[in-house]
ROLUM-58881 format. One record per residue (C-alpha): residue number from 1; residue in three letters; x, y, z. Coordinates in Angstrom, 1 decimal, padded with zeros to 4 digits. Example, Ala and Ser with C-alpha at 12.3 -4.5 7.8 and 13.67 -1.06 7.14 Angstrom:
BEGIN
NODE  nr rest      X      Y      Z
NODE   1  ALA  012.3 -004.5  007.8
NODE   2  SER  013.7 -001.1  007.1
END
This chain:
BEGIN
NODE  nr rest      X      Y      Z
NODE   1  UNK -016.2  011.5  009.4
NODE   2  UNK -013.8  013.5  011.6
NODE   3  UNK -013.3  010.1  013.4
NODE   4  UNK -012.4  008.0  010.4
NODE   5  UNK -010.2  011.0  009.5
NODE   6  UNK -008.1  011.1  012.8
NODE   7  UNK -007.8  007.5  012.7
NODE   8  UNK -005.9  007.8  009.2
NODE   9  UNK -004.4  010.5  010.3
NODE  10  UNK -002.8  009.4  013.1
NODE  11  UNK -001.9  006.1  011.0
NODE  12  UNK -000.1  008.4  008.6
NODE  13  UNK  002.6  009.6  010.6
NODE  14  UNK  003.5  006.2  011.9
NODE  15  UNK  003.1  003.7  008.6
NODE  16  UNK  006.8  003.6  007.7
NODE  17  UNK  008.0  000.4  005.8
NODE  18  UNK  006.3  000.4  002.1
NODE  19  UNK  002.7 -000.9  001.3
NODE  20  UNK  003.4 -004.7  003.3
NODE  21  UNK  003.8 -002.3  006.5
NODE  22  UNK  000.9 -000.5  005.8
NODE  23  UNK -001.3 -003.5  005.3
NODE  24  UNK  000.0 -005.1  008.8
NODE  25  UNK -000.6 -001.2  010.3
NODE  26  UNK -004.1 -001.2  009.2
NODE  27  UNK -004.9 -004.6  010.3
NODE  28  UNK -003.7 -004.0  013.8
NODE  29  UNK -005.8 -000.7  014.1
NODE  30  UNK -009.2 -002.1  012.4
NODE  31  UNK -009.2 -005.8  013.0
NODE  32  UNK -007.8 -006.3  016.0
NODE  33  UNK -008.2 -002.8  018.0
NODE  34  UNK -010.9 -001.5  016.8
NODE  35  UNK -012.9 -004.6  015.0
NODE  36  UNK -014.1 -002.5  012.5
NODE  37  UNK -014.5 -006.0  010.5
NODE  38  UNK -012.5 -009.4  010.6
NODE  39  UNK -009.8 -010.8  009.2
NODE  40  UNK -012.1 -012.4  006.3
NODE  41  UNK -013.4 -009.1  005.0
NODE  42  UNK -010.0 -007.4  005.5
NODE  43  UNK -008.4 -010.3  003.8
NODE  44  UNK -011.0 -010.0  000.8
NODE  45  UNK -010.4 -005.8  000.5
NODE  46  UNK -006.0 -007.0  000.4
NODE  47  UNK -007.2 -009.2 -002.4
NODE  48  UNK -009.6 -006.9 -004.6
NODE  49  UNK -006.0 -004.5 -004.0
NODE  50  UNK -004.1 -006.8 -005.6
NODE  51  UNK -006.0 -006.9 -008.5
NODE  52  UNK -006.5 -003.3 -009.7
NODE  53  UNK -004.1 -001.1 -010.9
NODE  54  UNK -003.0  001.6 -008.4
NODE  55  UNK -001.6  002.2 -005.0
NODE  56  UNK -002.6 -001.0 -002.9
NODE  57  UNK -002.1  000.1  000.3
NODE  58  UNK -004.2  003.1 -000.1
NODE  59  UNK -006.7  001.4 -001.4
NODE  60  UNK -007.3 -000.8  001.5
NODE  61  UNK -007.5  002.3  003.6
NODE  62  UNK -009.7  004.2  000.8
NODE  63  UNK -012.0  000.8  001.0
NODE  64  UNK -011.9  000.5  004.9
NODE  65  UNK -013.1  004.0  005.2
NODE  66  UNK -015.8  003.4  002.6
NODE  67  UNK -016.7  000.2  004.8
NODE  68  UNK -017.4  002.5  008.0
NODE  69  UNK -018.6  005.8  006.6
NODE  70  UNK -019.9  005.5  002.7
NODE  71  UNK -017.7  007.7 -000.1
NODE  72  UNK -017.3  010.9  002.5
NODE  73  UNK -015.6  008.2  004.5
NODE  74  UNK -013.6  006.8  002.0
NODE  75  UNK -012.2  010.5  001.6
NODE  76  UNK -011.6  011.2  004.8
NODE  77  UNK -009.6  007.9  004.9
NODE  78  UNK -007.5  008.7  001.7
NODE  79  UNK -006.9  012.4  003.1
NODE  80  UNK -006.0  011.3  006.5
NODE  81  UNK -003.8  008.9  005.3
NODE  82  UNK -002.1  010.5  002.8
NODE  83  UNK -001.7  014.0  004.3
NODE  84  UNK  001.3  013.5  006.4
NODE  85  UNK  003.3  011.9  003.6
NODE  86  UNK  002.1  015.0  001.3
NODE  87  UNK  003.2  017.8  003.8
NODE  88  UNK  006.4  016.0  004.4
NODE  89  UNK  007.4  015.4  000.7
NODE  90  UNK  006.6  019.4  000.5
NODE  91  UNK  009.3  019.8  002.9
NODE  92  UNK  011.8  017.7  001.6
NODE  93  UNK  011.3  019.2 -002.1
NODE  94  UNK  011.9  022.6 -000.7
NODE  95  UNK  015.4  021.5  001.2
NODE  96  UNK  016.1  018.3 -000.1
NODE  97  UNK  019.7  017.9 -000.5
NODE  98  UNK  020.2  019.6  003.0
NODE  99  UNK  018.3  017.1  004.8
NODE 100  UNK  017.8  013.6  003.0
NODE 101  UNK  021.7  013.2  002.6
NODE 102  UNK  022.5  013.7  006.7
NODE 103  UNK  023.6  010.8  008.4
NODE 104  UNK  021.3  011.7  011.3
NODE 105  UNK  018.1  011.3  008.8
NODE 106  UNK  019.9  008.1  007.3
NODE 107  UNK  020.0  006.6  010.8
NODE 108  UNK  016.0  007.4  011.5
NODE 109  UNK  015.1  006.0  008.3
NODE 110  UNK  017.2  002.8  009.1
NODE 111  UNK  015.4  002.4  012.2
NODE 112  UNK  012.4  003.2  010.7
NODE 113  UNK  012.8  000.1  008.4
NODE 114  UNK  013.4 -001.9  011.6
NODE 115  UNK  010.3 -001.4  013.1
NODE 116  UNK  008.8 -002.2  009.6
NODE 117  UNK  010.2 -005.7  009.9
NODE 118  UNK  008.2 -006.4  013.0
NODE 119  UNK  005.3 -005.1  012.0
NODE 120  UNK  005.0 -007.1  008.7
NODE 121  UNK  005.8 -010.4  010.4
NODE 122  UNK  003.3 -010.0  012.5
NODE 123  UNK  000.7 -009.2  010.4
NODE 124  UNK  001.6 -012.1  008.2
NODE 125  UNK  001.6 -014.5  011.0
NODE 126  UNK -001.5 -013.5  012.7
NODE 127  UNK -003.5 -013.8  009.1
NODE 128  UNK -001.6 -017.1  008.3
NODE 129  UNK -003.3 -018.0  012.0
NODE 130  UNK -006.6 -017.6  010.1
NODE 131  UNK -006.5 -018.1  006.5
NODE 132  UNK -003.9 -021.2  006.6
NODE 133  UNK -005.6 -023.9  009.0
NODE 134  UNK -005.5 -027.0  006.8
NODE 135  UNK -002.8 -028.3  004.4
NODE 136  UNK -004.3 -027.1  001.4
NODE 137  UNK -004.8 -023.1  002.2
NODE 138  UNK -001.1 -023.4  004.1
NODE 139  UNK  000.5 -025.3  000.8
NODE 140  UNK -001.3 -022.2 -001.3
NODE 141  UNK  000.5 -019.8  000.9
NODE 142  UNK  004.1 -021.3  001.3
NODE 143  UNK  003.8 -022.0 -003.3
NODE 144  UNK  002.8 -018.3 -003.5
NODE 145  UNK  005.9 -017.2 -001.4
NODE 146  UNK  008.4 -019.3 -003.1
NODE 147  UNK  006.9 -018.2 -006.7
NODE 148  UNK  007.2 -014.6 -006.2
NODE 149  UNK  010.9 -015.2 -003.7
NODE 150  UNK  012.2 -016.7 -007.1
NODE 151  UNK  010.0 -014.8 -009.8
NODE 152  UNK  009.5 -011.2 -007.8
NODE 153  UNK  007.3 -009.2 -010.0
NODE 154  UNK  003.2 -008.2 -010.8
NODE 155  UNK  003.2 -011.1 -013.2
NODE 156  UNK  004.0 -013.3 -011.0
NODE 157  UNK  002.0 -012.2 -008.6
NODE 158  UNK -001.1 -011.9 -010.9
NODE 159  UNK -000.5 -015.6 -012.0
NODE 160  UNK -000.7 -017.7 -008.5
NODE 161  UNK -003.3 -015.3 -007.2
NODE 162  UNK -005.1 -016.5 -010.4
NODE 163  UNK -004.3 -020.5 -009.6
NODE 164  UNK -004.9 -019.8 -005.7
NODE 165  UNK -009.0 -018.5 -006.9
NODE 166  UNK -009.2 -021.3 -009.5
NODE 167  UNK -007.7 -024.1 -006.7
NODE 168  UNK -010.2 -022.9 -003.9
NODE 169  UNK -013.3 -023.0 -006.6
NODE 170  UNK -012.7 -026.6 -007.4
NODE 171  UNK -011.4 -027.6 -003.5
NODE 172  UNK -012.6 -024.6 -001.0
NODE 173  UNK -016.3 -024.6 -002.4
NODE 174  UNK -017.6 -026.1  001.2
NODE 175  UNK -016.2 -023.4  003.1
NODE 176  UNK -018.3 -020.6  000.6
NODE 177  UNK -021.1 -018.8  001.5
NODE 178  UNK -024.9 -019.2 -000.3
NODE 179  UNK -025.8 -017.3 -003.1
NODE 180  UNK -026.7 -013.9 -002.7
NODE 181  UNK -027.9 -011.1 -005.0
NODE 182  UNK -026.2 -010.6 -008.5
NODE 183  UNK -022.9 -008.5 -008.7
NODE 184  UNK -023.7 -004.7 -010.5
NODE 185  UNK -020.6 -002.9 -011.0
NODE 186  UNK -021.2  000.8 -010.4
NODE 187  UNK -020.8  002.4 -014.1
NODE 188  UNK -020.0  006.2 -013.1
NODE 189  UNK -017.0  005.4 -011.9
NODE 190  UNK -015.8  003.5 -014.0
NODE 191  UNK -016.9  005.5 -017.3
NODE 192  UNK -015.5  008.3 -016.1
NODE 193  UNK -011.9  006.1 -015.5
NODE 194  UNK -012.1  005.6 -019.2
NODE 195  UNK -012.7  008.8 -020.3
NODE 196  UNK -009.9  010.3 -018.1
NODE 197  UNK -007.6  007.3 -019.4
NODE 198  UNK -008.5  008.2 -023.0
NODE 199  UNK -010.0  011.1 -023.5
NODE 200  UNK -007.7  013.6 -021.6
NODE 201  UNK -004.3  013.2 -023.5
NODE 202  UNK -005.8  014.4 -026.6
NODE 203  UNK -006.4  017.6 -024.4
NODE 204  UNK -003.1  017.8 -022.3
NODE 205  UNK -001.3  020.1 -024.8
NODE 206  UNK -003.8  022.7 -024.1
NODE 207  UNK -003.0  023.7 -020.7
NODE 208  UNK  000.2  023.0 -018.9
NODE 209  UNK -001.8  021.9 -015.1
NODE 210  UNK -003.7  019.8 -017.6
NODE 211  UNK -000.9  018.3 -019.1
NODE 212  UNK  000.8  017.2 -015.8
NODE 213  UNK -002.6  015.9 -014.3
NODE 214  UNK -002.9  013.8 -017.6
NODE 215  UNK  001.1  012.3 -017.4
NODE 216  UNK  000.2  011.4 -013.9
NODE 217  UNK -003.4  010.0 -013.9
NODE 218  UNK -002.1  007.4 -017.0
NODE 219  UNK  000.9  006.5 -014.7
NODE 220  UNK -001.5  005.9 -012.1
NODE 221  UNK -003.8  003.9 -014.1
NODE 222  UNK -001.0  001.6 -015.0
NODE 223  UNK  000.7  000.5 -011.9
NODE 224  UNK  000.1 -002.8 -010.8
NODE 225  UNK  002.1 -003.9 -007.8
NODE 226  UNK  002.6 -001.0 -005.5
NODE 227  UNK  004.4  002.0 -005.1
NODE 228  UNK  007.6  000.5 -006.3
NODE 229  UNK  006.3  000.1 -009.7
NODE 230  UNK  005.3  003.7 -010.5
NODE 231  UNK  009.0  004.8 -010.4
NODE 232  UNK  010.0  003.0 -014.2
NODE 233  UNK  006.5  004.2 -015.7
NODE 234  UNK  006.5  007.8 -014.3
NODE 235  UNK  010.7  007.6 -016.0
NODE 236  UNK  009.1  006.7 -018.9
NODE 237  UNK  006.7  009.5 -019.3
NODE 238  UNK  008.2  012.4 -017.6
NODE 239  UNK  011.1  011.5 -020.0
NODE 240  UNK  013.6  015.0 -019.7
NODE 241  UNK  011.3  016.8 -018.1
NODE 242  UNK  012.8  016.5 -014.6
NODE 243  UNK  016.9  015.9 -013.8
NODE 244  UNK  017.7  012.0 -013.3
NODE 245  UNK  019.5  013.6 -009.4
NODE 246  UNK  016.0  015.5 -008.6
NODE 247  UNK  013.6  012.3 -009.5
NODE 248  UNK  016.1  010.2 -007.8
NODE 249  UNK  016.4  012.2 -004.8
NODE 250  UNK  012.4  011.9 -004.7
NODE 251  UNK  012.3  008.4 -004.9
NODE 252  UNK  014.5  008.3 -001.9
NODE 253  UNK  012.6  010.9  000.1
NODE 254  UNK  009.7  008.8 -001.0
NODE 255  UNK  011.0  005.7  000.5
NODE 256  UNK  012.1  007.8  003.9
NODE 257  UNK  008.9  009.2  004.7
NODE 258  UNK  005.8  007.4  006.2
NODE 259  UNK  002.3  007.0  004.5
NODE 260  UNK  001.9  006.0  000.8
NODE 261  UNK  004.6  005.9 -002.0
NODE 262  UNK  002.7  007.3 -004.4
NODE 263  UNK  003.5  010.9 -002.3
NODE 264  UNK  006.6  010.7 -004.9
NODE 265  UNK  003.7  012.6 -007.4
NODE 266  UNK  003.8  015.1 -004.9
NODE 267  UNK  008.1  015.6 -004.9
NODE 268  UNK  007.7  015.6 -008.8
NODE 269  UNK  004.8  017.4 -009.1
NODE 270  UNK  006.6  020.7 -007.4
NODE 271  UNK  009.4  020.4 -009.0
NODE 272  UNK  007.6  020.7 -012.7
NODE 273  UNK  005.1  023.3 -012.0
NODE 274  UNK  005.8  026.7 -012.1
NODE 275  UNK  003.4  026.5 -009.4
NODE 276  UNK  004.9  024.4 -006.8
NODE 277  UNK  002.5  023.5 -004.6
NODE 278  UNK -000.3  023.6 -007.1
NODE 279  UNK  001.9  021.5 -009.1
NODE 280  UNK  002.2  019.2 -006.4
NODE 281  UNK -001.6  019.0 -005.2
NODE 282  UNK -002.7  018.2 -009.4
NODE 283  UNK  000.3  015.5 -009.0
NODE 284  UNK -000.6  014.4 -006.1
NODE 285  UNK -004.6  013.5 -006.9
NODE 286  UNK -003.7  012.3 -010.5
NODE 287  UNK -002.1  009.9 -009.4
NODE 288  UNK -004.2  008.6 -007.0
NODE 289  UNK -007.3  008.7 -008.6
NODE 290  UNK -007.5  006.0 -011.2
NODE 291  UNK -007.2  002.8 -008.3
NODE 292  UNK -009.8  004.6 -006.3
NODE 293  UNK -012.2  004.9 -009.3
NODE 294  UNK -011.6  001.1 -010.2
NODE 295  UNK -012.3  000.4 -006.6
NODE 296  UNK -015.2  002.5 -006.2
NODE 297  UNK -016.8  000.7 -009.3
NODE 298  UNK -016.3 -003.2 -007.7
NODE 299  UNK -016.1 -002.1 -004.3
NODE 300  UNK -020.2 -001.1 -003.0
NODE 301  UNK -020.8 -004.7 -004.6
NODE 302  UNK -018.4 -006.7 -003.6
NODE 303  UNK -019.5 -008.7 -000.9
NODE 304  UNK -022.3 -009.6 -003.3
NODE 305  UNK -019.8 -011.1 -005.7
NODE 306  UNK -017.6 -012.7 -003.0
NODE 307  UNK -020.8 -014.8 -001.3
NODE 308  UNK -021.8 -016.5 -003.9
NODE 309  UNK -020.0 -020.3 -003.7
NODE 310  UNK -017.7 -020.6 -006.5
NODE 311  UNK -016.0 -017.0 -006.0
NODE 312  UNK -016.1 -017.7 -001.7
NODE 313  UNK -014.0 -021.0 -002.8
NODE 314  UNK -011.7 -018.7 -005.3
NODE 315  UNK -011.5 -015.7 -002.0
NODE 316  UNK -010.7 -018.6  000.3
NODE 317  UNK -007.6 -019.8 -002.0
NODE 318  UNK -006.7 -016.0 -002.4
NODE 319  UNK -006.8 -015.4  001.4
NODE 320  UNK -004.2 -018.1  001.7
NODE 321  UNK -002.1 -016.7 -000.9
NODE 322  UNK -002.3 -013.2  000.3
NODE 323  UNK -000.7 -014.2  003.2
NODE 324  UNK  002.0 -015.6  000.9
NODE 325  UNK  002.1 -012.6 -000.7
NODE 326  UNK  003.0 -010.8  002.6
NODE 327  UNK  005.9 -013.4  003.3
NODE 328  UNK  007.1 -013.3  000.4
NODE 329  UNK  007.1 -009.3  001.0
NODE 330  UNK  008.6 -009.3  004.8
NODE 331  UNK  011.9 -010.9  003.0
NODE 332  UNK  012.0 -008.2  000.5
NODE 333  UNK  011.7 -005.5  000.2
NODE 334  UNK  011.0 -005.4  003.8
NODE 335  UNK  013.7 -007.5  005.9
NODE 336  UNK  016.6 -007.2  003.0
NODE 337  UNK  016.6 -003.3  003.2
NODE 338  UNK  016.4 -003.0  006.7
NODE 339  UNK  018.8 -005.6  007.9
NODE 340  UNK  022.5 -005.7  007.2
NODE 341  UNK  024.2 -006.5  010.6
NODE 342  UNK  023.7 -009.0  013.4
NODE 343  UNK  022.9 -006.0  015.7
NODE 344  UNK  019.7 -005.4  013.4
NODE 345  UNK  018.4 -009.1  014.0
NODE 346  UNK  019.0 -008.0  017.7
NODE 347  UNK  016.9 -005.2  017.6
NODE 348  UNK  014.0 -006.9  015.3
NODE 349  UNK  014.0 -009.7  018.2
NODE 350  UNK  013.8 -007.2  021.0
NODE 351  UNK  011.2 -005.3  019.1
NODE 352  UNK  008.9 -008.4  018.9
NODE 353  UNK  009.3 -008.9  022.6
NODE 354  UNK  008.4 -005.6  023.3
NODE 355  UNK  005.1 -005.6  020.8
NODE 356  UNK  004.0 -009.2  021.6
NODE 357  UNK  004.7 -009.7  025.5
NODE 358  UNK  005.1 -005.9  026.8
NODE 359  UNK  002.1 -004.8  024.6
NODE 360  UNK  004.4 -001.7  023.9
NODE 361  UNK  002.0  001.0  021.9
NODE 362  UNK  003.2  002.2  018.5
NODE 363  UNK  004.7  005.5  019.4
NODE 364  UNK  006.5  003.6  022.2
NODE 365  UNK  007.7  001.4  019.3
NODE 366  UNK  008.7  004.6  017.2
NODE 367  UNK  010.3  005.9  019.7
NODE 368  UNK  013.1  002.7  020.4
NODE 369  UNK  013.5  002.4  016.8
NODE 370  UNK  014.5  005.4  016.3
NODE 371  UNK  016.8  005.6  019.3
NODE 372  UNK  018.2  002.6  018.3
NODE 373  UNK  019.0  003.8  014.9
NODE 374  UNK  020.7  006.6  016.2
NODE 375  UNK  022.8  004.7  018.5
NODE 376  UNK  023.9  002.5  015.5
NODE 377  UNK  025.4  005.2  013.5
NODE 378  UNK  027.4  006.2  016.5
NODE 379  UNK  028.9  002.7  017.1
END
């Protein structure tokens, strides 16, 4: 356990660039470092993400920690992971506007968002390696790309990962695995998901730490899409609670710091509570918990589901379109936020050559980005 939790740990601090980042962080760590599975089953964990409501990225780590180490190792994932990000938001909520809006912290973030760029492309080309080898799975990947580079949005994205499963049942089936034993969804979790989703708001009004664990837990429970997404629904249904300059200044401290998005609970959280940082903590866990109990109820069963032929053909067409997924997402958000000069483009290229051919380590990597940033802001 303490292992899976350094691991995540150390991952915190470094996984700038958004959920795409994270995905291409996690598969250089556990696929290719420390081949805790391969690409297949990490491919198959993206996918189930995609699917359930809640913070994708985070769910990948909560599942790849469940992988090595049962639930205890799924929580030591989730609080590795998401530790740094918490402490940090913390920070920034108790000196926000003299920190986030210095052109020193403007310039690290910038560089940041570099190294993000790198990261994501290669993570997307090393998968598109494996999951693309035929004209088929590589037409499945380039359609999903184009679809959501013309149509951005969960819809979207719901919809061709939906024709990518239903093309690889009818076309993929030789590449599936036999049957195996029949899927069993694991019912705690997932009753106690509904009773939260229902049952609590018709309790909410009767304490005030109950009432912001319920706001957050139903924003949690309806975010498809990533960490982007929970900033309309968590508008919506803080309503006038909260300033439109403090939840705005969150989102962008969100977006600064490494780790998960969904750490924006944690800004919001202490700045509702008359308990800050117990205000922050109930935020902070709402929010996260309804795509881990989703997950935990598909999740110890999964592999059961995904070897049986018709859904291995359907994972097969989704592997190929997850990698779309991740092109589509290393234009934007990832490349159109973090590039805006030809000097950028400079720095992504020397940034590959120093990953790829150099085999620089991640803190190395950090550490030019960062430099670099700075340098920018003072040209």
């Amino acid at each position: 356990m303490l292992s899976i939790f350094k691991t995540f740990f150390w991952l915190g601090w470094i996984s700038f660039g958004g959920p795409a980042a994270h995905i291409g962080y996690f598969r250089q760590t556990f696929v290719e470092k420390l081949k805790w599975l391969d690409d297949s089953e990490y491919a198959q964990i993206v996918a189930l993400s995609q699917f359930l409501p809640g913070p994708g990225s985070s769910q990948v780590g909560f599942a790849l920690g469940y992988k090595r180490g049962g639930l205890a190792g799924a929580c030591a994932a989730f609080l590795g992971f998401t530790l740094p990000s918490v402490l940090l938001m913390l920070v920034l909520a108790t000196a926000s506007s003299h920190i986030t809006d210095t052109s020193t912290f403007q310039s690290i973030v910038h560089g940041l968002k570099l190294l993000a760029v790198v990261v994501v492309a290669d993570a997307t080309w090393g998968m598109y390696k494996n999951f693309c080898q035929n004209k088929l799975t590589a037409g499945l990947c380039v359609a999903t790309a184009i679809a959501l580079l013309i149509a951005p949005g969960i819809l979207t994205q719901m919809v061709v990962l939906i024709i990518a499963g239903l093309v690889g049942m009818a076309y993929l089936k030789s590449e599936a695995a036999e049957p195996s034993q029949p899927f069993k969804p694991s019912i705690a979790p997932l009753a106690l998901f509904a009773v939260l989703l229902f049952g609590l708001p018709l309790f909410a009004h009767t304490l005030p730490m109950l009432g912001l664990f319920s706001d957050f837990f139903q924003a949690g429970s309806l975010v498809f899409g990533g960490g982007h997404v929970v900033l309309p629904l968590l508008q919506n249904i803080l309503g006038d609670q909260l300033s439109q300059d403090a939840f705005l200044t969150g989102y962008a401290a969100a977006q600064a710091v490494p780790g998960p998005m969904f750490t924006f609970a944690t800004f919001l959280g202490y700045e509702l509570s008359d308990s800050p940082i117990l205000g922050a903590l109930v935020a902070t866990i709402a929010v996260f918990l309804p795509g881990f109990l989703l997950l935990l109820g598909v999740l110890k069963n999964w592999q059961a589901l995904a070897s049986k032929p018709l859904v291995a053909g359907a994972m097969v067409g989704v592997n190929a379109s997850v990698v779309g997924l991740l092109l589509a997402a290393l234009y934007q958000p990832v490349f159109s936020s973090a590039v805006s000069a030809p000097i950028d483009v400079a720095l992504i290229i020397a940034g590959f050559f120093l990953h790829k051919k150099l085999n620089l380590s991640i803190l190395w990597m950090i550490g030019f980005f960062v430099i670099s940033g700075l340098i920018i802001d003072l040209l």
